[in-house]
C-alpha positions as a Markdown table, in Angstrom:
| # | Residue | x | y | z |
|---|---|---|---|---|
| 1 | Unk | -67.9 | 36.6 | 36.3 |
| 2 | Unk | -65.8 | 37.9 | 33.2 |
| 3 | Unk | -63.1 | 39.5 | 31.4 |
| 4 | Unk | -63.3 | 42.5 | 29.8 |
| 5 | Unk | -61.0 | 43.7 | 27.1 |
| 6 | Unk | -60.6 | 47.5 | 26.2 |
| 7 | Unk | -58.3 | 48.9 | 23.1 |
| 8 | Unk | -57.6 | 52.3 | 22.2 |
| 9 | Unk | -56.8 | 52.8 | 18.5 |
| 10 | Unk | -54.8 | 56.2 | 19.6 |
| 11 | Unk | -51.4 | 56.0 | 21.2 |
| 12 | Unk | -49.4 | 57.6 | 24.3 |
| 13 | Unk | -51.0 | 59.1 | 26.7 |
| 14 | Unk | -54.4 | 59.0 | 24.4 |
| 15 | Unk | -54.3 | 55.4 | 24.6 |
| 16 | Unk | -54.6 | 55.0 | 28.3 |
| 17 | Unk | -58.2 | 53.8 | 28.9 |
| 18 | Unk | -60.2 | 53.9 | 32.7 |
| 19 | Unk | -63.3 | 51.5 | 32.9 |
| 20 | Unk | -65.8 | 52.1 | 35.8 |
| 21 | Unk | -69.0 | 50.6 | 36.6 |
| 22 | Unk | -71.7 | 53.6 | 36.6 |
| 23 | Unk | -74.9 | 51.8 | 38.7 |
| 24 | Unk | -75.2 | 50.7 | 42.2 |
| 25 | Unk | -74.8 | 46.9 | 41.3 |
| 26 | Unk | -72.8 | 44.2 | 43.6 |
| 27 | Unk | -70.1 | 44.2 | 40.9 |
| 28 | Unk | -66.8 | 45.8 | 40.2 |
| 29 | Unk | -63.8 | 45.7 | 38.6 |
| 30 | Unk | -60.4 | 44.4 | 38.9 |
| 31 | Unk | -57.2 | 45.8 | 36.5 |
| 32 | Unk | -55.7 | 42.5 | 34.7 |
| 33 | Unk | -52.8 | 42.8 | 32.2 |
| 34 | Unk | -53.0 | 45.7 | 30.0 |
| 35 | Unk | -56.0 | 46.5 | 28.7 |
| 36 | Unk | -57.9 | 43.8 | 31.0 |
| 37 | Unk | -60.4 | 44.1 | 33.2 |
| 38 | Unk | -61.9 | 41.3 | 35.5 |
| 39 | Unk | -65.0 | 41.2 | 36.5 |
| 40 | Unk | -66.0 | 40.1 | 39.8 |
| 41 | Unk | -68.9 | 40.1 | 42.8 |
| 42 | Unk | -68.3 | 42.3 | 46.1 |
| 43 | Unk | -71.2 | 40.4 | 47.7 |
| 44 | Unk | -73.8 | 37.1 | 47.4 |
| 45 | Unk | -75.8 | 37.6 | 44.8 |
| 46 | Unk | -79.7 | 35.8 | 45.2 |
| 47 | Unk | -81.7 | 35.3 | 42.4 |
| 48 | Unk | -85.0 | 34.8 | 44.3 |
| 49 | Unk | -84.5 | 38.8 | 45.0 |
| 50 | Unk | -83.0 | 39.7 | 41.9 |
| 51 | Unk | -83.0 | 37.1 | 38.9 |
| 52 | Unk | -80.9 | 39.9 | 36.0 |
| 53 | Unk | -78.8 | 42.5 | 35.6 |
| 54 | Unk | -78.0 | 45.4 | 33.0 |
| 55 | Unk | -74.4 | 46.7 | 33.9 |
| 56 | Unk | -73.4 | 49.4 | 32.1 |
| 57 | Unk | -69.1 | 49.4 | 31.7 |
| 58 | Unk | -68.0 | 53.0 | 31.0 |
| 59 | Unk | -64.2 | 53.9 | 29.6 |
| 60 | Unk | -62.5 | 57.1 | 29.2 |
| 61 | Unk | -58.8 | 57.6 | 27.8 |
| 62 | Unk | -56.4 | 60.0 | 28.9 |
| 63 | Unk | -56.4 | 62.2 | 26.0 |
| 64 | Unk | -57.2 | 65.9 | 26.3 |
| 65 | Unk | -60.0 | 66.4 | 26.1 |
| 66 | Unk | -60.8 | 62.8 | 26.9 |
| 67 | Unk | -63.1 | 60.5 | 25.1 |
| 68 | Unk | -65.7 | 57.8 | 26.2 |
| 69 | Unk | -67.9 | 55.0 | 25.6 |
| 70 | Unk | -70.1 | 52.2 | 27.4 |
| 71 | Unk | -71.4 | 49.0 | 27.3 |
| 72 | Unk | -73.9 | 47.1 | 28.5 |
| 73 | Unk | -73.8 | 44.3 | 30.0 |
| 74 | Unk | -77.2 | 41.2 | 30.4 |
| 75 | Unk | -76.1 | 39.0 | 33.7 |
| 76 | Unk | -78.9 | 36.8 | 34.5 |
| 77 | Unk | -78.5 | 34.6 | 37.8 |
| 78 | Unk | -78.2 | 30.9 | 37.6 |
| 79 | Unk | -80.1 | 29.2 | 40.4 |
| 80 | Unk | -79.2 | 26.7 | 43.0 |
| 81 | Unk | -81.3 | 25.1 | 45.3 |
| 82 | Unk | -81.6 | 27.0 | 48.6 |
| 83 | Unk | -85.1 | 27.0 | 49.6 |
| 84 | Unk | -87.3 | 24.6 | 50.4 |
| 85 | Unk | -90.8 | 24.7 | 49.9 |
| 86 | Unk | -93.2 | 26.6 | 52.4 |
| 87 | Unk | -96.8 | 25.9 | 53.4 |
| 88 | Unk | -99.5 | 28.1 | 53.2 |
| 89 | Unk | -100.0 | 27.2 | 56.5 |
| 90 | Unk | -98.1 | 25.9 | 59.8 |
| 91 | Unk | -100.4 | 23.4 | 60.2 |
| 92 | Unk | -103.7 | 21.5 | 59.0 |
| 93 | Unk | -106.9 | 20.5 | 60.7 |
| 94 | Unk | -109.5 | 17.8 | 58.4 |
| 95 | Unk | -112.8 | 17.4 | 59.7 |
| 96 | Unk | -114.5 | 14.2 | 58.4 |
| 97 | Unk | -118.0 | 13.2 | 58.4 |
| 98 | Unk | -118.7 | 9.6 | 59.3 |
| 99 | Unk | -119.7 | 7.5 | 56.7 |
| 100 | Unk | -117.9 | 9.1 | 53.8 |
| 101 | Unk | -116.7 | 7.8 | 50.1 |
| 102 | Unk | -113.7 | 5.9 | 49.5 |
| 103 | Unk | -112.1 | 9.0 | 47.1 |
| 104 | Unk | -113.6 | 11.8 | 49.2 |
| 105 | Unk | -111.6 | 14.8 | 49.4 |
| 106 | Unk | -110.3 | 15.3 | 53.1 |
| 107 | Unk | -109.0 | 18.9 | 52.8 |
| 108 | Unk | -106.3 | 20.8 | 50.2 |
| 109 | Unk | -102.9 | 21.9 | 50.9 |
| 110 | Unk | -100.6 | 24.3 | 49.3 |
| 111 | Unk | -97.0 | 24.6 | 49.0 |
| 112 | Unk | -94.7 | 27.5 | 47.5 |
| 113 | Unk | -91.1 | 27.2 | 46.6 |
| 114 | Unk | -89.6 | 31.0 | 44.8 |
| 115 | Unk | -86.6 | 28.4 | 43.5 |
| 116 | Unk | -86.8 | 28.5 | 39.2 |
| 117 | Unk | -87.7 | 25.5 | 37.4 |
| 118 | Unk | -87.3 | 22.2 | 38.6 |
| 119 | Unk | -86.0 | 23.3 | 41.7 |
| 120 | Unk | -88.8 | 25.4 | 42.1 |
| 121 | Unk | -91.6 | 22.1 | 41.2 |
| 122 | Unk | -93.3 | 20.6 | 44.2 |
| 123 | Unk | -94.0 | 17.5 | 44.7 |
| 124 | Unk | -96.5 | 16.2 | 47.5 |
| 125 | Unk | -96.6 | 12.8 | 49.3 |
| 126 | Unk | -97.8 | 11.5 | 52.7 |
| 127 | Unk | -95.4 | 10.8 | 54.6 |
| 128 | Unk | -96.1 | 7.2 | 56.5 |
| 129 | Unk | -94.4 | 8.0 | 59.7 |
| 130 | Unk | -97.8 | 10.1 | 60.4 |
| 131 | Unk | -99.9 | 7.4 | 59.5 |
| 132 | Unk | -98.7 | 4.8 | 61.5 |
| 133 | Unk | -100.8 | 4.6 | 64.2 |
| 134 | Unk | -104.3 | 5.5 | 65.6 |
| 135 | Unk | -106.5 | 5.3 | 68.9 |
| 136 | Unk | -109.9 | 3.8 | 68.9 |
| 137 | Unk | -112.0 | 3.6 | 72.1 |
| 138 | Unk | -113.8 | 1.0 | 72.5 |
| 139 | Unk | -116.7 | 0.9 | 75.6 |
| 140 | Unk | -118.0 | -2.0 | 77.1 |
| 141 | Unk | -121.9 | -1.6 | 78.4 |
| 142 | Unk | -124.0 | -3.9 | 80.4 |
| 143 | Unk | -128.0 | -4.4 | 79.7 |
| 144 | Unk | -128.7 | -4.0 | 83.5 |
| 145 | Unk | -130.8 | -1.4 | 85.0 |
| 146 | Unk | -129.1 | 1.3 | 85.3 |
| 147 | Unk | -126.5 | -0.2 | 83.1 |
| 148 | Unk | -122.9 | -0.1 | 83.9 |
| 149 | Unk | -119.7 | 0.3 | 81.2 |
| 150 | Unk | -116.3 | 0.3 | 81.0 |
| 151 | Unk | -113.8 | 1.8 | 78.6 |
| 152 | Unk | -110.8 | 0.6 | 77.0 |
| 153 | Unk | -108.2 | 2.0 | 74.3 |
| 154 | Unk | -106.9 | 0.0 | 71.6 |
| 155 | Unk | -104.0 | 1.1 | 69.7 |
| 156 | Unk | -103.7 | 0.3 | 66.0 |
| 157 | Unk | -100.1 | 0.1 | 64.6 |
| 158 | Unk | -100.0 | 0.2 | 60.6 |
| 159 | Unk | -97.2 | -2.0 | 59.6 |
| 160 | Unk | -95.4 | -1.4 | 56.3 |
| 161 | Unk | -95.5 | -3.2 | 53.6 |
| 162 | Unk | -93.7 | -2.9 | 50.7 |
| 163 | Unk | -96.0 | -2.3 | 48.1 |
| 164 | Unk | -94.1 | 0.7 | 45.9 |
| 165 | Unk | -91.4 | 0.2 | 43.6 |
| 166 | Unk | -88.7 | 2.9 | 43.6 |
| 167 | Unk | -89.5 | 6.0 | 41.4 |
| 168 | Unk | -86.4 | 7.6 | 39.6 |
| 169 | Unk | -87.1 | 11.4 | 39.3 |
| 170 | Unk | -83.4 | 12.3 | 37.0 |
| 171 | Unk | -83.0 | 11.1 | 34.3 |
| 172 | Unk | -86.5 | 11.5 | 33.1 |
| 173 | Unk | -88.2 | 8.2 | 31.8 |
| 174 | Unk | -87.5 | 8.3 | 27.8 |
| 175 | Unk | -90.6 | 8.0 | 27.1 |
| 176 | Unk | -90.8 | 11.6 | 28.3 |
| 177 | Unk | -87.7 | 13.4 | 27.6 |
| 178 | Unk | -84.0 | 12.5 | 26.3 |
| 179 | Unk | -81.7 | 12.9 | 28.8 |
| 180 | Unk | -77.5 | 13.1 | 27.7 |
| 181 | Unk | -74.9 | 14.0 | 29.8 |
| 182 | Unk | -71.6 | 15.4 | 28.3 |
| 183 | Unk | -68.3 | 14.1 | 30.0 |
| 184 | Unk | -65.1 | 16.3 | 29.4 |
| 185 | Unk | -62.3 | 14.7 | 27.8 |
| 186 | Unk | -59.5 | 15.0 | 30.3 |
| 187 | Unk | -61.9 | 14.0 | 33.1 |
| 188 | Unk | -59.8 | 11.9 | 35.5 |
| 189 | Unk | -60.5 | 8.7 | 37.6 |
| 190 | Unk | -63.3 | 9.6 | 40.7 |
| 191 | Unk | -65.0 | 12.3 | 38.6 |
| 192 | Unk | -68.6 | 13.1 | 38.7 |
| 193 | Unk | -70.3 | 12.4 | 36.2 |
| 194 | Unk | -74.1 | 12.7 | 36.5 |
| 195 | Unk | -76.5 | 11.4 | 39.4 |
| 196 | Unk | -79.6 | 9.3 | 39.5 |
| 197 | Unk | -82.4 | 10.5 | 41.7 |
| 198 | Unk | -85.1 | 8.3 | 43.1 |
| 199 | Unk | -87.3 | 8.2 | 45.7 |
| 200 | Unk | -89.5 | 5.4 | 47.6 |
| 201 | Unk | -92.9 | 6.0 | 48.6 |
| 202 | Unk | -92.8 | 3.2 | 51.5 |
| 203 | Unk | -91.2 | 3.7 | 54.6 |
| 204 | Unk | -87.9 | 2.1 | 56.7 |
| 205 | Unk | -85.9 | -0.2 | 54.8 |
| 206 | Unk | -88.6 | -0.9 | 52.3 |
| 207 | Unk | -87.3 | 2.7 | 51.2 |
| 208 | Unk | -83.5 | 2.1 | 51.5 |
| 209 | Unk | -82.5 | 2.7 | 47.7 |
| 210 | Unk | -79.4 | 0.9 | 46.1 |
| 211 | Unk | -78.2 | 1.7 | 43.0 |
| 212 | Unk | -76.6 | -0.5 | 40.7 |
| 213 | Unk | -75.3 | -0.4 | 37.1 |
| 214 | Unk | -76.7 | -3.3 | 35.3 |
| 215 | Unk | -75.5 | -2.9 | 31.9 |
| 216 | Unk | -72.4 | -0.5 | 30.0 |
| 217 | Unk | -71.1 | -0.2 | 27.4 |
| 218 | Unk | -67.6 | 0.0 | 28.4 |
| 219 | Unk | -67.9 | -1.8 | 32.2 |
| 220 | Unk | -64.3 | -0.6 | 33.4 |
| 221 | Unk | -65.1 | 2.8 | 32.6 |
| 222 | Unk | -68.0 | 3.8 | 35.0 |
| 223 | Unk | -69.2 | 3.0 | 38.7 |
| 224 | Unk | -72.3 | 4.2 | 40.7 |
| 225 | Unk | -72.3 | 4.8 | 44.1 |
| 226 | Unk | -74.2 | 2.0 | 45.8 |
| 227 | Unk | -76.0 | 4.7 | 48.1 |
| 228 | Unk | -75.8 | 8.2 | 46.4 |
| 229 | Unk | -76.6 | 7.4 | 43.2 |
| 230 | Unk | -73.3 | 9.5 | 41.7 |
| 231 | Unk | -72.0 | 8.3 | 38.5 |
| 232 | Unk | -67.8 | 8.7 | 38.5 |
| 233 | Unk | -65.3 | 7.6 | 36.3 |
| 234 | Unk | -63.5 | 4.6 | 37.5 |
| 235 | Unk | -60.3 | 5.7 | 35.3 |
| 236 | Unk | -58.9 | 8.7 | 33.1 |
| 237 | Unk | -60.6 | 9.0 | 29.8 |
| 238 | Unk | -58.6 | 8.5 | 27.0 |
| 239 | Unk | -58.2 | 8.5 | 23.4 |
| 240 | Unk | -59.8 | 5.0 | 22.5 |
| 241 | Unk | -62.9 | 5.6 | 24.4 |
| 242 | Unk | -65.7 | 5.8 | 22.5 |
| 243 | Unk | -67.4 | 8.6 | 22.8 |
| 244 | Unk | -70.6 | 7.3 | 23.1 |
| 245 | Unk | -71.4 | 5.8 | 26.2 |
| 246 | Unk | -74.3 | 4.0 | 27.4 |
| 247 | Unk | -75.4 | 2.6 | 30.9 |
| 248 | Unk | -78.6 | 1.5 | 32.4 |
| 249 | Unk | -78.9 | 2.2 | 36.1 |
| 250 | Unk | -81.3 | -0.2 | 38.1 |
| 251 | Unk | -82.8 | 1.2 | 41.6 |
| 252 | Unk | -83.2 | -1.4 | 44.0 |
| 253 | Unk | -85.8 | -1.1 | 47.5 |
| 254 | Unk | -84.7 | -3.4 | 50.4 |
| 255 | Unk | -87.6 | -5.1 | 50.5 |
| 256 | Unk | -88.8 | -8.3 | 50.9 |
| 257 | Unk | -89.6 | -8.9 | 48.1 |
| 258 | Unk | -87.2 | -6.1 | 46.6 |
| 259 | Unk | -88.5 | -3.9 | 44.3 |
| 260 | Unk | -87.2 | -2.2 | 41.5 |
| 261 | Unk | -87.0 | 0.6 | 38.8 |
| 262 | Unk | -84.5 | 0.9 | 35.8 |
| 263 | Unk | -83.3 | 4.6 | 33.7 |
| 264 | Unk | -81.4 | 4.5 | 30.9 |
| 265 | Unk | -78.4 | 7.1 | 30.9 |
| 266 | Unk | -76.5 | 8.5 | 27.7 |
| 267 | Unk | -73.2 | 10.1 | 28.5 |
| 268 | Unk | -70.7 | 11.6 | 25.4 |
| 269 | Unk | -67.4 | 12.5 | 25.6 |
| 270 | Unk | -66.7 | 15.9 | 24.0 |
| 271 | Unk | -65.4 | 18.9 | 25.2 |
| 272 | Unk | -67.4 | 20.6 | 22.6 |
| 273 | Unk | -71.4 | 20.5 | 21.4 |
| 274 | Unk | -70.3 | 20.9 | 17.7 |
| 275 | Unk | -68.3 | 17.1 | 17.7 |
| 276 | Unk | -71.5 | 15.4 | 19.1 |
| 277 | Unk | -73.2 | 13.5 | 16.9 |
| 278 | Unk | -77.2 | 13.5 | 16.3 |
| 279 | Unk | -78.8 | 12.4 | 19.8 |
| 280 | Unk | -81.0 | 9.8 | 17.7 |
| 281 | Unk | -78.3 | 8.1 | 16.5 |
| 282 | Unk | -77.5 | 6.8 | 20.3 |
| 283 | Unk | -79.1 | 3.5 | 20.7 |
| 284 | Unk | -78.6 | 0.2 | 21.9 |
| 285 | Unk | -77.2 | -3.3 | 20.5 |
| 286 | Unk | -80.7 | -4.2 | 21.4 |
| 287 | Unk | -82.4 | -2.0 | 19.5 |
| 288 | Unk | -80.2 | -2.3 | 16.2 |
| 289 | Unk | -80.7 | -5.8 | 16.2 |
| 290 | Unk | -84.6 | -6.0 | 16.3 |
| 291 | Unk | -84.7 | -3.4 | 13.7 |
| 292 | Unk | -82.5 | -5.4 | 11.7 |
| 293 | Unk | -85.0 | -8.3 | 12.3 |
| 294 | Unk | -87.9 | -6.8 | 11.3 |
| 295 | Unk | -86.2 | -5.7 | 7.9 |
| 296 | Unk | -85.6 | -9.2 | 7.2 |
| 297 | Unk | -89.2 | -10.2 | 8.0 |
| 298 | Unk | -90.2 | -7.6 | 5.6 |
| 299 | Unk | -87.4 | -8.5 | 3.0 |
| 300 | Unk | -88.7 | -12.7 | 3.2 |
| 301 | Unk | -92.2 | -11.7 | 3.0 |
| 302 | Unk | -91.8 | -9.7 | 0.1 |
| 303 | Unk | -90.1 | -12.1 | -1.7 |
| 304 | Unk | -92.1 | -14.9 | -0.8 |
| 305 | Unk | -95.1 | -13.2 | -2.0 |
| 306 | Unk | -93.6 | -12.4 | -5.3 |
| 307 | Unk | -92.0 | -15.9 | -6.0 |
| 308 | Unk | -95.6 | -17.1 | -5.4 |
| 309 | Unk | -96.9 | -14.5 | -8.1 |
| 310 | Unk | -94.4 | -15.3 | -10.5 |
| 311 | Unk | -95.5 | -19.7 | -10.0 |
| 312 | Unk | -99.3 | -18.9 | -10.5 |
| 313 | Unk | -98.3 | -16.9 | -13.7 |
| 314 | Unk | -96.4 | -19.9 | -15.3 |
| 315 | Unk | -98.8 | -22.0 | -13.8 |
C-alpha cells in the first residue's frame, strides 16, 4: 500500500525507532532497510463494506525513557467491479387490460448495484430473447344449434431485424465529456492501452460488434482488437512519436445492412500530467482546416466590402 520512512534526529541507542499500527485495521507492517517500513494488507479489503480508513502509525525509540509520536494515515478504497446489479425482486408479474395505449406503462422495476460510480450506474434494456415468441388461441365455432368449436394454437415467432445501430458506452460521445487516455512512455509492443465499450440493442448476429480503427494519426502505432475492443500498441514507443495521438474507432453490427457507430479517442504520451499540453489544443487536421477556411471567408469579405466603400467614395 506504502512506504513509510521514520528518522530519529538522536543517535545510538536513542536513535533506534519501533513503529506499530495501534487499531484493529487489516493492515500491518513490514521492516524495510533502515528506517523503512512497508506497508501492506493481511486480508481482502471490500469497499462496498468499508469504503476509508484512518490508520494511526505509532513510533517509539529506544532511549530511556523513550519517546513517541504518531501519524495518521487517510486510505480510501479504490473500486473494482464485483457486483452485479440486484432486483428488488426475483421476479415480475404485469397485468394488462385489454385495449390499452400505445405508451401505457406495463409495470416498474428496480435495480440496485452498492458498486461506486459508474460501476455502480444501471442501465435497463429488454432483452429480445424474452420477446421472441407468444401463444395465441384461436377457436373455431359453428352457427349450429347447439353449436360446436374447435381450438387451435398458433405460435408467433418475432424475427429480428436489425433496426439499432451499435451504442458505444467508453469513451463518452464529445459532445458530452472529453475523454484522454495517457500512454506511458516505455510502453512496449502488445500493451493495453484503453478499450472501447459498446453495446447492441438487437439480438444474434445483428449484435455481433466489430471494432475497427478507421483513422490515426500515426497508423503503425496502434491496433484494436477486432472483437474486444482493446486498444494496444503495435510497437515500442519511442522518442519521435508524437505525443499526441489521435484515432477514431468505428463500431460495426453484422447486420444486413450493417450498422454502425464511430468515438473519437485521444491518447498522450507522457509519463507525467505536468508535460501534457492543454486538452483543447488536441484537434484534428479536419478541424484546423475549416477554421482556417472560415478565416479566409471572413478575411475576403472584409476586404471586398471595404474596396467597394473606398470605389463609391471616389466615385
Amino acid at each position: 500500500v506504502g512506504i513509510i520512512n521514520v528518522q530519529d534526529a538522536d543517535s545510538e541507542n536513542n536513535q533506534a525507532v519501533r513503529c506499530s499500527i495501534q487499531q484493529n485495521v487489516p493492515f500491518k507492517l513490514v521492516p524495510s532497510i533502515k528506517n523503512y517500513y512497508s506497508l501492506v494488507t493481511t486480508g481482502q479489503l471490500d469497499r462496498e463494506l468499508v469504503s476509508d480508513y484512518n490508520i494511526t502509525i505509532s513510533a517509539t525509540d529506544e532511549g530511556s525513557p523513550p519517546l513517541s509520536s504518531s501519524k495518521t494515515l487517510h486510505l480510501s478504497v479504490a473500486d473494482i467491479n464485483d457486483n452485479p446489479p440486484v432486483f428488488e425482486e426475483e421476479s415480475y408479474s404485469a397485468y394488462v387490460s385489454e385495449n390499452n395505449r400505445a405508451g401505457s406503462t406495463l409495470c416498474s422495476v428496480s435495480a440496485g448495484d452498492p458498486d461506486w460510480r459508474q460501476n455502480g450506474t444501471v442501465i435497463y434494456s429488454l432483452l429480445a430473447a424474452e420477446l421472441r415468441s407468444f401463444k395465441v388461441h384461436v377457436m373455431a365455432r359453428d352457427n349450429g344449434s347447439p353449436p360446436l368449436s374447435s381450438n387451435v394454437t398458433v405460435s408467433v415467432f418475432i424475427s429480428d431485424v436489425n433496426d439499432n445501430s451499435p451504442q458505444i458506452l467508453y469513451p463518452a460521445p464529445e459532445g458530452n465529456s472529453f475523454m484522454t487516455e495517457l500512454v506511458p512512455k516505455a510502453a512496449h509492443g502488445g500493451s493495453l492501452v484503453s478499450k472501447v465499450i459498446a453495446v447492441d440493442a438487437d439480438s444474434g448476429q445483428n449484435a455481433w460488434l466489430s471494432y475497427h480503427i478507421v483513422k490515426s494519426s500515426d497508423p503503425g502505432l496502434f491496433s484494436i482488437g477486432v472483437h474486444s475492443g482493446e486498444i494496444r500498441t503495435q510497437r515500442d514507443i519511442s522518442e519521435s512519436d508524437s505525443m499526441k495521438q489521435n484515432l477514431i474507432v468505428a463500431v460495426k453490427d453484422n447486420g444486413q445492412p450493417s450498422l454502425s457507430a464511430t468515438c473519437s479517442m485521444y491518447l498522450l504520451i507522457s509519463d507525467n500530467l505536468a508535460e501534457v499540453p492543454e486538452l483543447k489544443d488536441i484537434s484534428y487536421d479536419e478541424k484546423n482546416s475549416k477554421l482556417t477556411s472560415y478565416l479566409i471567408i471572413a478575411l475576403v469579405s472584409v476586404s471586398t466590402f471595404f474596396l467597394t466603400f473606398i470605389i463609391i467614395i471616389l466615385v
